[in-house]
Backbone as CSV, one residue per row, in Angstrom:
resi,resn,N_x,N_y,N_z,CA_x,CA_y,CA_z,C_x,C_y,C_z
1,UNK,16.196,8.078,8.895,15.273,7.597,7.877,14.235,8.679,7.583
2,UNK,13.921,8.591,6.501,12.870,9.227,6.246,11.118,9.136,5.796
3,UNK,9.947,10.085,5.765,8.709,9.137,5.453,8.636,8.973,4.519
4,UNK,8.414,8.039,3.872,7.813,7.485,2.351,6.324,7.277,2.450
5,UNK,5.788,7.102,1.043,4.204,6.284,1.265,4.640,5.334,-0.134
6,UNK,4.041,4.162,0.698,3.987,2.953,-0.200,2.694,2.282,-1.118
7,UNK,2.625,2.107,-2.081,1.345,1.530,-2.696,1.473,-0.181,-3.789
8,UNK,0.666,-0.675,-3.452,0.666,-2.036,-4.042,-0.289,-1.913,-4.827
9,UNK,-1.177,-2.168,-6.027,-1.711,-2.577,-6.637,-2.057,-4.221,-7.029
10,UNK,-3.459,-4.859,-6.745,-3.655,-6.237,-7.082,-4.913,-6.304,-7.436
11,UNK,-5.574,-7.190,-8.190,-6.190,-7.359,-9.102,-7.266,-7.945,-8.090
12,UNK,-8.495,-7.342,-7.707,-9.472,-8.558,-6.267,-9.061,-7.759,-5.164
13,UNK,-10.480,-7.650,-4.731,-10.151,-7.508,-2.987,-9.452,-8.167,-2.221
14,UNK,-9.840,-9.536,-2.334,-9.143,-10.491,-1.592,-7.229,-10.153,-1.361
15,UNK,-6.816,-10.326,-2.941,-5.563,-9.899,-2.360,-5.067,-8.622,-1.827
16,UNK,-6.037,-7.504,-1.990,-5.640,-6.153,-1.437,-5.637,-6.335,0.097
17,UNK,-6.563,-7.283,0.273,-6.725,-7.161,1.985,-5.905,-7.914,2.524
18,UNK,-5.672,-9.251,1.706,-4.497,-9.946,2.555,-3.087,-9.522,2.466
19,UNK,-2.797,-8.101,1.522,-1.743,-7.668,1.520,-1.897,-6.488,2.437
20,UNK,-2.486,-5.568,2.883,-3.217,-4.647,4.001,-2.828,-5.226,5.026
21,UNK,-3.450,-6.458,5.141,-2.836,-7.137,6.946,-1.725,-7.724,6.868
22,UNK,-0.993,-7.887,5.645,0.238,-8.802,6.078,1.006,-7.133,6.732
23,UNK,1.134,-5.890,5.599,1.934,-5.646,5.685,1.470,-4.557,7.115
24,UNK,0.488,-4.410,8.009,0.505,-3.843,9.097,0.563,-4.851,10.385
25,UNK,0.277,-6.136,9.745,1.095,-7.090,10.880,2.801,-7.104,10.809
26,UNK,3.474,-6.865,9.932,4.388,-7.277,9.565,5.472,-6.409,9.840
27,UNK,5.112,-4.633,9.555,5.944,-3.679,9.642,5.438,-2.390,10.408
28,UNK,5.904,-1.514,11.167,5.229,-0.010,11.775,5.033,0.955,10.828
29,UNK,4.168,0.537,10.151,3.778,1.587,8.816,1.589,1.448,9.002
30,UNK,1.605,2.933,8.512,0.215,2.829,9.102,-0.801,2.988,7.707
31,UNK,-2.042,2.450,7.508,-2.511,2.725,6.249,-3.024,3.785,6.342
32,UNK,-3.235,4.109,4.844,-3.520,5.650,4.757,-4.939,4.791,3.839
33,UNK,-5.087,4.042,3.414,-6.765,3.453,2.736,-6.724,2.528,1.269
34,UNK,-7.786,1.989,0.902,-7.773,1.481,-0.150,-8.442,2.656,-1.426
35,UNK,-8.211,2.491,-2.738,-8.311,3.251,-3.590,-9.193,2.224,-5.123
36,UNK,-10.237,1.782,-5.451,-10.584,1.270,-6.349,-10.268,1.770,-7.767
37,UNK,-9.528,1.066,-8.602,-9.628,1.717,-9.374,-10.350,1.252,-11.141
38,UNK,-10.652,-0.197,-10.789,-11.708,-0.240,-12.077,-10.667,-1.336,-12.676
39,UNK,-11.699,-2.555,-13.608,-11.698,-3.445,-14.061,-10.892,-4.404,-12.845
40,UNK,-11.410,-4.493,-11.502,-11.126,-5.153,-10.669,-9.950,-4.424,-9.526
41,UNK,-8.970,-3.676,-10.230,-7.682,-3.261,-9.617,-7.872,-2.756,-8.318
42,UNK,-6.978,-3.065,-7.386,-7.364,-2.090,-6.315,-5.989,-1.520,-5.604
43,UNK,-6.019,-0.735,-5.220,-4.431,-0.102,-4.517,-4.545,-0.018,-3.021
44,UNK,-3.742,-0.215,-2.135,-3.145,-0.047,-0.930,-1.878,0.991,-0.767
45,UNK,-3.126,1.817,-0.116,-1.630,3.127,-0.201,-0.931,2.729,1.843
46,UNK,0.197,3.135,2.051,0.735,2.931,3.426,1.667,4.185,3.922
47,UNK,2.057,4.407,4.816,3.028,5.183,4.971,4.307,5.121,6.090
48,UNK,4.675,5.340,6.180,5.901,5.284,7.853,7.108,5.442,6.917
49,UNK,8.060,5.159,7.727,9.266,4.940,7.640,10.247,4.655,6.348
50,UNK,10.670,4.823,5.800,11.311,3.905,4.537,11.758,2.825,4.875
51,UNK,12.657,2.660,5.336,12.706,1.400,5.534,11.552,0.315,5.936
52,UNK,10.633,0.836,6.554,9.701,-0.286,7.266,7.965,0.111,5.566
53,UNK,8.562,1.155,5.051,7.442,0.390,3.882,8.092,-0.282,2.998
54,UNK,9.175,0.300,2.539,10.094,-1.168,1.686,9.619,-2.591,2.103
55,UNK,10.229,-2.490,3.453,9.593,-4.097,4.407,8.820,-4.821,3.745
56,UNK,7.232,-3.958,4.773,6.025,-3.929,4.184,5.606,-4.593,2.941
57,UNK,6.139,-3.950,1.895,5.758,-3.689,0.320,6.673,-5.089,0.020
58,UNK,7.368,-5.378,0.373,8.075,-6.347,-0.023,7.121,-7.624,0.709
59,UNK,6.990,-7.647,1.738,6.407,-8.783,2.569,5.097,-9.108,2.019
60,UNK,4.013,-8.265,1.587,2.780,-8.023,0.646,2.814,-8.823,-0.450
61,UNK,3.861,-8.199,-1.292,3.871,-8.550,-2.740,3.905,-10.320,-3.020
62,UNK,4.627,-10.800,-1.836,4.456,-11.996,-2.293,3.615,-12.655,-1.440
63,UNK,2.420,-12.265,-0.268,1.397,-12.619,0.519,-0.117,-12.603,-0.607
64,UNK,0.021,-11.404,-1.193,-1.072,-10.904,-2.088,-0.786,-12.155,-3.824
65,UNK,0.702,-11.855,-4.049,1.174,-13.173,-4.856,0.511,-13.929,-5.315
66,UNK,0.622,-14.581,-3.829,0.033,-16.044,-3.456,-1.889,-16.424,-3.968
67,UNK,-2.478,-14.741,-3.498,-3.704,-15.242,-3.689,-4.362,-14.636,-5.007
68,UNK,-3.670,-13.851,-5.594,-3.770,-13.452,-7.155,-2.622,-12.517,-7.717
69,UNK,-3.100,-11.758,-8.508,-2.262,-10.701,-9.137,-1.606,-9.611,-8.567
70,UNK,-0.510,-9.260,-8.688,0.157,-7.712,-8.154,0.576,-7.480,-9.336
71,UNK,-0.463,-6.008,-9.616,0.300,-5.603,-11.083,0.945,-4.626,-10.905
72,UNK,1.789,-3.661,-9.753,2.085,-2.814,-9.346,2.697,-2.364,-8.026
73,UNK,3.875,-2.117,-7.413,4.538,-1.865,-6.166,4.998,-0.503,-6.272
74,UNK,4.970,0.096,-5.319,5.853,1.137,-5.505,5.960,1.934,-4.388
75,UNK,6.968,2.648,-4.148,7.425,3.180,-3.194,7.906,4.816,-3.720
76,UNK,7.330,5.866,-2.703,7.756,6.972,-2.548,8.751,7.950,-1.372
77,UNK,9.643,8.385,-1.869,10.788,8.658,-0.623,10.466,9.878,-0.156
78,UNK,10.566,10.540,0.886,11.046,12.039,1.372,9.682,13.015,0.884
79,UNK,8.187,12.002,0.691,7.117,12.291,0.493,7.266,14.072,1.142
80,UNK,6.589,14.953,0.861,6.391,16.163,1.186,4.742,16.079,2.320
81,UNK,4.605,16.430,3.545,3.348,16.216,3.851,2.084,16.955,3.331
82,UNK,2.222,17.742,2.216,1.044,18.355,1.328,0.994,17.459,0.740
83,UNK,2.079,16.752,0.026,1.013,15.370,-1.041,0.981,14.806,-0.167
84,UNK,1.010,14.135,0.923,0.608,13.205,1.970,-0.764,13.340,1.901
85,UNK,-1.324,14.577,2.281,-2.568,15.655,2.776,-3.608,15.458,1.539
86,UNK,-2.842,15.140,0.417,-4.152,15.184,-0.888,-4.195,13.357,-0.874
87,UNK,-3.241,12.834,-1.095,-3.820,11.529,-1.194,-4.535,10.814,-0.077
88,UNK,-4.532,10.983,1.247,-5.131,10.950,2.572,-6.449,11.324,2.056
89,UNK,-6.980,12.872,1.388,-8.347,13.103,0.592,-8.712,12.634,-0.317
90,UNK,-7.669,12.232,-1.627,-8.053,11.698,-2.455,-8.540,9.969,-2.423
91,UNK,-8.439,9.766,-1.547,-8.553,7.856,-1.190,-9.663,8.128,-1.024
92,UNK,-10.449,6.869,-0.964,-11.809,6.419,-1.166,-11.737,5.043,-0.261
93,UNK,-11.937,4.729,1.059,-12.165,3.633,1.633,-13.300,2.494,1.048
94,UNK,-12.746,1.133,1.297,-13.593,0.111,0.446,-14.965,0.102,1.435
C-alpha cells in the first residue's frame, strides 16, 4: 500500500470535528489539521495508508452526514512527501 492524504470538507465545525474523531477512532490514519476556509466551510486533511484513508473518508462522510453538510471528499494516492511538507505548513489549526 501506499501513503495517501485524505480531505473532507463540511459546512460547521461541528461536523468537521465529528468527522476528525470518527475517522481517527475508526482507522490508523493520523491528522495532519483543520483548514478554515470561509463562508462556514471547513476541511479535514488526514494521512496514512490508502487503504485505511479511503476507510476513514468513507466512515466520516456519512458521521459528518448525519450532523450537516459534506460538500467535498477526496482522496490523494502515492502523495510525494514535499507536498506532504507544504500542506502540514500550509494548515492552520482551529
Amino acid at each position: 500500500m501506499s501513503n495517501a492524504i485524505g480531505f473532507i470538507e463540511t459546512k460547521g465545525l461541528v461536523s468537521a470535528l465529528e468527522a476528525a474523531t470518527v475517522m481517527l477512532k475508526s482507522s490508523d490514519v493520523k491528522l495532519i489539521g483543520f483548514k478554515e476556509i470561509g463562508l462556514a466551510l471547513v476541511t479535514v486533511i488526514i494521512s496514512g495508508e490508502e487503504q485505511s484513508v479511503k476507510d476513514a473518508l468513507d466512515t466520516a462522510s456519512v458521521a459528518a452526514g448525519c450532523l450537516g453538510e459534506v460538500y467535498a471528499v477526496n482522496i490523494i494516492k502515492d502523495i510525494p512527501s514535499e507536498i506532504l511538507e507544504i500542506i502540514k505548513n500550509y494548515n492552520t489549526s482551529i
